[in-house]
C-alpha positions in Angstrom: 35.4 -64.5 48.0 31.6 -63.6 47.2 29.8 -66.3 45.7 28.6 -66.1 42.3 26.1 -67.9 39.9 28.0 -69.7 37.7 29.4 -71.2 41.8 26.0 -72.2 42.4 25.2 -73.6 39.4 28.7 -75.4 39.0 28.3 -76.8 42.7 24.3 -77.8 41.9 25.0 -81.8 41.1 27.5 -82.0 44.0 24.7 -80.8 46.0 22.3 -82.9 44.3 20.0 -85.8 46.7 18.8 -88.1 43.9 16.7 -89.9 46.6 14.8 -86.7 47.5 14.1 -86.2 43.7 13.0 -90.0 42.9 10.5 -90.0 39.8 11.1 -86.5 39.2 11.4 -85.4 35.0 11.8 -81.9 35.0 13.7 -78.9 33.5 14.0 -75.8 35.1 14.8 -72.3 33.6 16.4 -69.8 35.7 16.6 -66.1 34.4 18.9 -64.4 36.4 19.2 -60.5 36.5 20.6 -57.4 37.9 24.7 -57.6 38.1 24.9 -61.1 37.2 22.5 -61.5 34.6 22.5 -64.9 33.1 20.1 -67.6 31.9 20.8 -71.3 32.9 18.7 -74.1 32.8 18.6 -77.7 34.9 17.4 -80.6 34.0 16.4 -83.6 36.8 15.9 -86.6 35.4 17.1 -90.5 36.2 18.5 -89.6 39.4 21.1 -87.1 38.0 20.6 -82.9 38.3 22.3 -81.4 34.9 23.3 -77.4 34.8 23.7 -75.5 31.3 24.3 -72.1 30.8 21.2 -70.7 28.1 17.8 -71.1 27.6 15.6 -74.3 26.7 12.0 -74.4 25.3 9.3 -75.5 27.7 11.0 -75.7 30.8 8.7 -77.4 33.5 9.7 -74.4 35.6 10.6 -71.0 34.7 12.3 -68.8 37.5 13.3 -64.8 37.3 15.1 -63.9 40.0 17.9 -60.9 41.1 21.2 -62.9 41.0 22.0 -61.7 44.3 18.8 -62.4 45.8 18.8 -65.8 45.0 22.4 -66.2 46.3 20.9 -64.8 49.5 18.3 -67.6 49.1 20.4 -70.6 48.6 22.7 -69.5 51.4 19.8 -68.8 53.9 19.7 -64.9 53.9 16.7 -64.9 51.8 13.9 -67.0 52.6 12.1 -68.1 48.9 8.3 -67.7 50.1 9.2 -64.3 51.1 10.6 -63.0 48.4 8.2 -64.7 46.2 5.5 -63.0 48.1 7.3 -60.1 48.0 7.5 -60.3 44.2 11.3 -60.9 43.7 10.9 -64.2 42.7 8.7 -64.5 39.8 7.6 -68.1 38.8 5.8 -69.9 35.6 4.7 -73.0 35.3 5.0 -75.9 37.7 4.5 -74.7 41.0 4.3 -77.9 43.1 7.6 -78.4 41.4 9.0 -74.8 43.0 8.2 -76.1 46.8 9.8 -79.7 46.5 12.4 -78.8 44.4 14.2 -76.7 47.8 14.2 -80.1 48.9 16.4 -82.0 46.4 19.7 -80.1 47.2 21.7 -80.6 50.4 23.1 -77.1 51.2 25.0 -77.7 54.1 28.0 -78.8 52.3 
């Protein structure tokens, strides 16, 4: 069964390392588009990583990104800088938060 967004975002705390993301107060927007088009936010705060379907105001990080393509990221097909090079990843705002925050999930699982 193909993996969707609303799997990744369901499955996000689970993979969650609250020790990677010590100190860390942010809230990130993801716009998702093409077949699965979708807005969700995160918010990372206290040790805990928080999932909602919509949109939030003043997100510390705002992402727009294919659905599919960022499957293909989380699962390894994609890497991020290249397709944030390549201009399928669009970011806004924090962008020191974009590179650590690869680290605070635990995708082998």
């Amino acid at each position: 069964m193909a993996l969707t967004i609303k799997d990744l975002m369901d499955r996000m705390p689970d993979a969650f390392v609250p020790e990677k993301a010590e100190g860390v107060d942010a809230s990130i927007q993801f716009h998702f588009t093409g077949d699965e088009q979708s807005d969700w936010y995160v918010e990372i705060k206290d040790g805990a990583c928080k999932p909602s379907e919509g949109t939030m105001e003043n997100p510390t990080l705002g992402l727009t990104v294919d659905a599919q393509d960022y499957i293909d990221m989380v699962t390894g097909k994609l890497d991020a800088m290249a397709a944030f090079m390549q201009g399928k990843l669009k970011l806004q705002g924090d962008l020191n938060l974009a590179m650590k925050m690869v680290g605070f999930f635990d995708l082998s699982g």
